[in-house]
N, C-alpha and C positions, 0 to 999 in steps of 0.2 A: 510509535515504537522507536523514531529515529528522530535524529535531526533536534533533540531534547537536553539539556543538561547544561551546567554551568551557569556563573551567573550574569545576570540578564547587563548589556551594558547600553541599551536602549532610555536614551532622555531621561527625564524622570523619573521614569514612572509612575507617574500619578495619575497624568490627566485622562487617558484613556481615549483620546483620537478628538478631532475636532475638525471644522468643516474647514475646509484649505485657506492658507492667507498667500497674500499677493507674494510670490516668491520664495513661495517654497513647495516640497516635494513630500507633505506628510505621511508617516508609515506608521500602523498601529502590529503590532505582534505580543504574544504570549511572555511574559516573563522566563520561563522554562527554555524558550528556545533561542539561542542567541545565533544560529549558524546564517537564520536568512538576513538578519541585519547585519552581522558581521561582515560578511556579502556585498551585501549593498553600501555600507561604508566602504570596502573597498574599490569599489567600482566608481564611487562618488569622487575618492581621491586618482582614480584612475582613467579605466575609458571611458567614462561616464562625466568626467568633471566640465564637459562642457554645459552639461543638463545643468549639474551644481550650479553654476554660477549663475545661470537663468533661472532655476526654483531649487534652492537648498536641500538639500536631504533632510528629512524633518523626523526622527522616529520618537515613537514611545511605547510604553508596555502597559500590559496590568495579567494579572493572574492566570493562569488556561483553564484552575477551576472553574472562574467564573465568566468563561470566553464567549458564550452563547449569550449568554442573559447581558450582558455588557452591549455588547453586536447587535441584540436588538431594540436595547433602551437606546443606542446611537443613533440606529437607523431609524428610530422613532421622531429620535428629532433632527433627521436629513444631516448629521453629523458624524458619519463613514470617513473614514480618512482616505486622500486620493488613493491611498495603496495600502493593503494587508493583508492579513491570512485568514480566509475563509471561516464561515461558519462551519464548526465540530460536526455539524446534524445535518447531511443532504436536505432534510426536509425544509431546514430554516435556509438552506439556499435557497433550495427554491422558490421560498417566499419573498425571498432577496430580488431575485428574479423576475418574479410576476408581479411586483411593484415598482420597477424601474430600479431599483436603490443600485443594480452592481451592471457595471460594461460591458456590453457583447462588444467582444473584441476583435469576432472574426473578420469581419470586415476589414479591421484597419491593418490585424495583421497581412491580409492579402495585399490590400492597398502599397502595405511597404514591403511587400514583395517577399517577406521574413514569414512568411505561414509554415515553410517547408523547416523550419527551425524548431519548430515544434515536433516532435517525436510522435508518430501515428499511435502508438500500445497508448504513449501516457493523454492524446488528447482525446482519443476513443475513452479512456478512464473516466476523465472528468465530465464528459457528454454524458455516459451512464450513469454514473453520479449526479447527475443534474438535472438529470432525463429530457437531454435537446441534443438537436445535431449544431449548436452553436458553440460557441465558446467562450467563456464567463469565469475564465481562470488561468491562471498558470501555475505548470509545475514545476517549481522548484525544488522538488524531490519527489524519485519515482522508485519503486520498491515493486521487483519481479518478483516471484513467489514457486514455487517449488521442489522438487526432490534434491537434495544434496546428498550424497555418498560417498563412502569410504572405498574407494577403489580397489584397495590391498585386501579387503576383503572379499569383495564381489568375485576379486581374478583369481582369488586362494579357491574358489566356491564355483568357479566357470560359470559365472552370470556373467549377462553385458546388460548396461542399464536397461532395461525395461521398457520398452513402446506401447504398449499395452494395458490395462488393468489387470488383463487375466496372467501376462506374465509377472506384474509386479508382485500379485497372489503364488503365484508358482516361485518366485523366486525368493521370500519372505518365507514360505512353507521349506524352502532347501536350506536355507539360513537359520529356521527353527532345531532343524532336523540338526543340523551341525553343531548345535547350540550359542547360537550367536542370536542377539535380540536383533530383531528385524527394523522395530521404528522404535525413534526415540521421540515421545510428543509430552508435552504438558497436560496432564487429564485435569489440573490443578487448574487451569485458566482456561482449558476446553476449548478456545477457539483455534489451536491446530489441530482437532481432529474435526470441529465443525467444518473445517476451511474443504478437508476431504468429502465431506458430503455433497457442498456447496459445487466444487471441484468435478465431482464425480453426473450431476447432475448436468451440468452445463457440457462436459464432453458427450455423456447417452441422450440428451432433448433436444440438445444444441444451445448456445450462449446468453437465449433468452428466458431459458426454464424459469428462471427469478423473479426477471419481468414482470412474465404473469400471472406469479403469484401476488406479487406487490399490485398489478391491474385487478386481480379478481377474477381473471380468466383461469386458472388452474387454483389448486391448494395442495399444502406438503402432504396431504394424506391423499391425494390419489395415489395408486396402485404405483405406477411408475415414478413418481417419488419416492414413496415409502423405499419405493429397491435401493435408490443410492445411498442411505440413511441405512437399510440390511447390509449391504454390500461392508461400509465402513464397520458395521456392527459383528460381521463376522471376522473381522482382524482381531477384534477386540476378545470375542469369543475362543477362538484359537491360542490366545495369551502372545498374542504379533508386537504388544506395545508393553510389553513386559509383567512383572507381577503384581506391582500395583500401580498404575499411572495416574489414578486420578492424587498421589504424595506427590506425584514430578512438579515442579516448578519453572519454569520458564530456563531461569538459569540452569538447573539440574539436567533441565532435556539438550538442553547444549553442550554441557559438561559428559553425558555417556557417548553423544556421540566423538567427539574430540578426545574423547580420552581411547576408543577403538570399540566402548562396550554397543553401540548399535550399529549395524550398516546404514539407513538411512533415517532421515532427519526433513522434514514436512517445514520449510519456515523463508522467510522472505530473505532479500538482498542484504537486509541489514546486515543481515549473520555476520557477513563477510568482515565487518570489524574485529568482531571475537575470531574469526577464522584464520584473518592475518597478522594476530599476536600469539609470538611462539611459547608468551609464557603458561595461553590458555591451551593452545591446539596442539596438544599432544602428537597427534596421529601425521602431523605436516601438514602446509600449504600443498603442497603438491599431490596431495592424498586424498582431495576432496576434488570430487565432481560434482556436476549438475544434469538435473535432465525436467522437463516439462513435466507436469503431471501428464501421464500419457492418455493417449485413446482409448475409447472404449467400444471396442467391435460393433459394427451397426450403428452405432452412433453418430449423432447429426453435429457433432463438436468437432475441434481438434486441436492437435494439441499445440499449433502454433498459436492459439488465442491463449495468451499469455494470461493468469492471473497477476490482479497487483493491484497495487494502490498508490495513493499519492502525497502520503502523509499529509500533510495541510498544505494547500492550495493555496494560490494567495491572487485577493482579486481588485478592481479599481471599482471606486463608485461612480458613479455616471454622474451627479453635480460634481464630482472634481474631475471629471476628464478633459482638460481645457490641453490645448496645444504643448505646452510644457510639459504635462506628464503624459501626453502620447508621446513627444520625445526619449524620455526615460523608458516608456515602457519599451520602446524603439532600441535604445541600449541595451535595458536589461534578458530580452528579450535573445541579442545578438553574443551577449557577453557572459551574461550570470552562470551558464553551464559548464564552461572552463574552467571558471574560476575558480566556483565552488567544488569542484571537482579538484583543483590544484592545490588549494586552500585547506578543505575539508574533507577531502576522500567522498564528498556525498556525490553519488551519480543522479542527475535531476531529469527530465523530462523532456531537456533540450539538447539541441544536436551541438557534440560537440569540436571542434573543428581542428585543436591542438591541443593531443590527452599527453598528461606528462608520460615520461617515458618511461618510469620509475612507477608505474602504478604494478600493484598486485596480479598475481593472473588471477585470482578470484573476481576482482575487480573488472579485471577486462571482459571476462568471461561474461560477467552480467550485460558490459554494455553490448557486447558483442548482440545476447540473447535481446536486449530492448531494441539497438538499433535496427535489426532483421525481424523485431514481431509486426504483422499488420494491424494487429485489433489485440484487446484485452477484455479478459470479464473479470466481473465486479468477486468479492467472498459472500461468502454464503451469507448473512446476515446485514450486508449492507443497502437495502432498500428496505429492511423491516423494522418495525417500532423497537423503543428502547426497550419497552419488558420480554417483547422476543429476542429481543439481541440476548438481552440476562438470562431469559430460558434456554435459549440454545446454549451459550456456552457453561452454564452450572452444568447442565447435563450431558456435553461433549464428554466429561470423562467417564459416563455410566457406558456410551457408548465402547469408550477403551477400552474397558476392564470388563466386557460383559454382561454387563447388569440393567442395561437399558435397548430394551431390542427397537432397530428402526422406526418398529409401525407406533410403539409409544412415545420416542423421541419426537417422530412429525407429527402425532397427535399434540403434545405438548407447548409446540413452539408454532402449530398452525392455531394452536387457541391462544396462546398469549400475544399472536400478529394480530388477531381480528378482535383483542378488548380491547 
């Protein structure tokens, strides 16, 4: 969702990674995304330029459609480049993984005493994503996830943001009443209303409810799944996501709440770009808050396990990790989260130690919320095969709109996990 756009100014582009030469520092990345090489050239001219002159900064690109199937005819033939951005597919990490091809890193980062530089929400992230308590990436951009709100509304209305599930329903049912749309979600692309299922189950199970369904030990149609999946189903029934949401579009759902037509807004850190241009946000910078997805009574979650993700991770191949580029990693490691932050407004996964002073408070707000989370869980669809990914979110917006009740939604998307 972030961290995409413009054009690519990575080498070539042609050759597509190749197995390291004596003195250099090779990087393979997406065409699409120029923010983490950018980055890295700058560090290469900078605090990093000692690394430079011992192994050059070496990058290239090639397409993100074809990011996987590229990543693995590479690693097929032990030609991973010492440094890049992670395979698209948990799965094909994995695979990355249980054949030597990418770095556990945890090690060297303790070794160089930089473990603690690493952000707990975003390295808890990439573990669940990887399914190990090791470490086999880093993140260079880290995206919380949650409720954003329109303040001037809630206080016109005497709400206070919501701790609760069952206050967020009480206070969405006072907001209807008043006539104010309560959420603003894309039913169009489905996976912000999927994300509240996902959401909702990991605060009532606790953080593993996914786990094991991805293990085989639960499925979305037991009884106690199926609820979080009604739960979400009964917003939608009530008309909470407006009158037709499965027309919203990504950008539309952005556009109602910034212009005042919704109080709240289900969607990651990214927002905050759209949030702090005054030509899009209507309603003010100042006018938007945040809150956790909240708790759910009796439940075995909460709501400091932060939702989020890591947009693309970027990892080292184990033949290229010689001396040199543990050095680099060793900079990049100490440096890259500043930077990119100064550079690019992107908040990454690392601690960072002098934020400009000039950042957004939307912005701070997030780091504020990643630097104080302990743990993070995963979105609802991210340990399940790609036809359940497509099943779930085609039918996220039947959910929205009422016309997809729970118990058919996890009947739907527990049979397209298990073909």
């Amino acid at each position: 969702m972030t961290g995409c756009g413009g054009s690519s100014s990575e080498g070539d582009g042609g050759g597509g990674g190749s197995t390291a030469e004596a003195g250099t520092f090779t990087y393979l990345g997406q065409n699409e995304n120029t923010t983490i090489v950018d980055t890295l050239e700058t560090l290469a001219g900078d605090q990093c330029s000692t690394e430079n002159e011992a192994a050059k900064f070496t990058p290239d690109a090639i397409p993100g459609a074809t990011w996987d199937q590229q990543l693995q005819l590479l690693a097929g033939q032990e030609g991973l480049s010492d440094f890049g951005m992670a395979a698209g597919t948990p799965s094909l990490m994995k695979q990355f993984i249980e054949s030597g091809q990418v770095q556990d890193i945890s090690t060297e980062l303790e070794e160089m005493g930089i473990e603690d530089k690493i952000l707990p929400a975003a390295a808890s992230t990439i573990q669940a994503l990887h399914g190990t308590d090791k470490l086999y990436a880093l993140p260079t951009e880290f995206n919380i996830e949650g409720f954003w709100y329109n303040k001037q509304l809630l206080e016109d209305n005497g709400i206070t943001p919501p701790e609760t599930w069952d206050e967020l329903v009480d206070a969405a049912a006072k907001l209807q009443a008043a006539g104010i749309q309560p959420f603003s979600a894309s039913g169009e692309q489905g996976w912000p209303v999927t994300r509240l299922v996902g959401n909702y189950l990991m605060r009532d199970l606790g953080p593993d409810a996914l786990q094991k369904v991805a293990e085989g030990e639960a499925k979305l149609t037991d009884p106690e799944y199926v609820k979080a999946a009604d739960e979400v189903a009964a917003l939608g029934q009530a008309g909470y996501f407006g009158d037709a949401p499965t027309s919203i579009d990504y950008d539309t759902s952005l556009n109602l709440f910034m212009t005042g037509k919704a109080a709240f807004l289900y969607m990651g850190s990214w927002a905050t770009t759209a949030f702090n241009d005054e030509a899009q946000n209507k309603i003010g910078v100042d006018n938007v808050g945040f809150f956790s997805f909240p708790d759910v009574d009796g439940g075995k979650g909460s709501s400091d396990q932060v939702p989020a993700n890591v947009g693309i991770p970027t990892m080292f191949s184990s033949k290229g990790f010689d001396d040199s580029t543990k050095a680099w990693m060793e900079c990049i490691v100490n440096n890259y989260g500043d930077t990119v932050l100064k550079d690019s407004g992107v908040v990454s996964g690392f601690k960072v130690e002098n934020p400009p002073a000039d950042l957004p408070e939307t912005t701070k707000l997030v780091q504020e919320q990643i630097a104080n989370a302990p743990s993070s869980v995963l979105w609802f669809e991210a340990l399940m095969t790609s036809q359940a990914t497509t099943v779930s979110q085609s039918n996220g917006g039947g959910l929205a709109n009422g016309s997809v009740s729970g118990e058919q939604f996890m009947k739907l998307v527990q049979d397209a996990n298990q073909g």
